[in-house]
N, C-alpha and C positions, 0 to 999 in steps of 0.2 A: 504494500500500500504506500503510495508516495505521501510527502508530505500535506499538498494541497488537498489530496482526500482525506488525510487524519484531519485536518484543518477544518475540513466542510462535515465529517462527521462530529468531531468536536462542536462545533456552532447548532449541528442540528440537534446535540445532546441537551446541551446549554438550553435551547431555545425550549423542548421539550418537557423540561425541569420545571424552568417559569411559567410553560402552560396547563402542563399539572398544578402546579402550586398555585395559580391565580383559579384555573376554571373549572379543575376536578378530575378526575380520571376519566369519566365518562365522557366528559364533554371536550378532549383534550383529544380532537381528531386528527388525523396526522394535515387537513389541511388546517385545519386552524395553527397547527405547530409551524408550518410552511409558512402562513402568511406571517408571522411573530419574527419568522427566521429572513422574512421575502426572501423565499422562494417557494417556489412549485411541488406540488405534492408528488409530482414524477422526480423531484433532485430525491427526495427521503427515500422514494422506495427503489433509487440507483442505490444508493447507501445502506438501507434496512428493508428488507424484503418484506418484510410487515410490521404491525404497529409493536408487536408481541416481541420480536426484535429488537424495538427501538426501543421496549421498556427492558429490555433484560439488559440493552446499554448502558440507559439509565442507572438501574439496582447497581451495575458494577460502578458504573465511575462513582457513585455516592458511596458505597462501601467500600471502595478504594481508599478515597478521601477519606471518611471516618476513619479506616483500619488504621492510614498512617497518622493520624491524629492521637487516636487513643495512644497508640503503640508510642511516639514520643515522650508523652507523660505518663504511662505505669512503666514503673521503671523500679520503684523500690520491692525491694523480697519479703518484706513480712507482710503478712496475709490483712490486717484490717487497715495499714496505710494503701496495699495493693486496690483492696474494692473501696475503701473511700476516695481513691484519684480516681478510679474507671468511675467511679458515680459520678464524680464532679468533671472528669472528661468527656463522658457523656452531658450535660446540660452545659458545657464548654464549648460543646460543635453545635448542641441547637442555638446554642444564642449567636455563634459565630455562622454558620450554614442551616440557620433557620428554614426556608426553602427547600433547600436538598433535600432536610431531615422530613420536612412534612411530606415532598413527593414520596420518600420513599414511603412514607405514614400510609398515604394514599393509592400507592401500587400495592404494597403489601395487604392494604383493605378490598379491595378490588379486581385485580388481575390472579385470583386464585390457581390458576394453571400457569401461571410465569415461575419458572424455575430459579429461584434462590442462589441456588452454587453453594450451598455451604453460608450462607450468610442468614440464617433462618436464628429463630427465638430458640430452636431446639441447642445449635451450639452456645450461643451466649450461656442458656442455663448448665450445661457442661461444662463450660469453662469456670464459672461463678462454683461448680459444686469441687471442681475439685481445689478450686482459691480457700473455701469452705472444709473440704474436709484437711486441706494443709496447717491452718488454724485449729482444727479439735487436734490433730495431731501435735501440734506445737503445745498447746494446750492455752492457746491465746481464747480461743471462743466456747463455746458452752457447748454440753453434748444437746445433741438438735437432728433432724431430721434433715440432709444437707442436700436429701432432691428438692423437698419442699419448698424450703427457705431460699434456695439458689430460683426455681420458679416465681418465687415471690418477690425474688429482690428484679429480675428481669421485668415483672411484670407493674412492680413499682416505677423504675424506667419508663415502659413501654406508657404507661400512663400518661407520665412528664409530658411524653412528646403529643399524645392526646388533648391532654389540656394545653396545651401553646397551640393546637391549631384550631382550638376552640377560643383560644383567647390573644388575641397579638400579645397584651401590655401584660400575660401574666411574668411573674418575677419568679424567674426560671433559678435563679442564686438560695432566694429562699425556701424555693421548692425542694430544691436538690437537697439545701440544708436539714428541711424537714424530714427528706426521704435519708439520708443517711442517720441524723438524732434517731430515727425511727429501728433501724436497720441495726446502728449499735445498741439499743437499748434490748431489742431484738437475738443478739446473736453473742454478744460479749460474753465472758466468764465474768462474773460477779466477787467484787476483790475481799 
């Protein structure tokens, strides 16, 4: 692929993003994406043979971006400074890639048959259980149920980003604040 075609797929990613995120997934036709991108609904389907394509683009470059986000800041080894930065790194990239996050909000509600890759709620809570069982083993957090609790703590997340596309002005800082006070009150060992 030359560079002027990463180019022009790049732009029709972009443009695709902003018309999920302004108009909805349903109503986010690939001409409507065209006219946002001006261009022609024939340049998208030269690029993405269909719209199902052009949203499995999408989930990647957005989870791209988030992966190397989170990935820069967890960085510390012990297990409750570990999920307290991925919590706060997660409401870090919606207040930063607000947008992205809500398209993905909204593929993910919607395009049930688009294929994830591996970016699905099922590994988040994997990863979280075994952050979780590293901590009962260290003997940092309480003994707990660490499918449950890893479920729960994704699904506290998965919330977050619910509530900010039901609310532009909410205060994503104090939410996140709340969703972790909750999380350690939640999971700590009791001194």
């Amino acid at each position: 692929m030359s560079f002027i075609e990463q180019a022009r797929r790049n732009q029709i990613v972009a443009c695709a993003i902003e018309t999920i995120a302004e108009l909805g997934y349903a109503q986010a036709s690939l001409a409507q994406i065209g006219q946002r991108a001006n261009i022609s609904k024939g340049v998208i389907t030269y690029h993405f043979a269909s719209k199902e394509e052009l949203m499995q683009a999408v989930v990647d470059d957005v989870f791209s971006r988030f992966a190397t986000f989170v990935a820069a800041r967890v960085m510390d080894d012990k297990p409750w400074e570990m999920l307290q930065t991925l919590l706060q790194a997660n409401a870090d990239f919606l207040k930063a890639h607000r947008t992205q996050l809500l398209t993905l909000f909204e593929i993910a509600h919607n395009a049930h048959d688009l294929a994830l890759h591996g970016h699905n709620r099922e590994l988040d809570v994997e990863r979280i259980t075994k952050l979780l069982t590293d901590g009962q083993q260290q003997g940092v957090f309480r003994n707990f149920d660490v499918q449950v609790m890893a479920s729960s703590i994704v699904a506290l997340r998965d919330n977050l980003i619910a509530q900010s596309a039901k609310n532009a002005n909410l205060d994503v800082d104090h939410y996140c604040q709340e969703i972790i006070t909750l999380v350690n009150q939640a999971i700590r060992r009791s001194s």
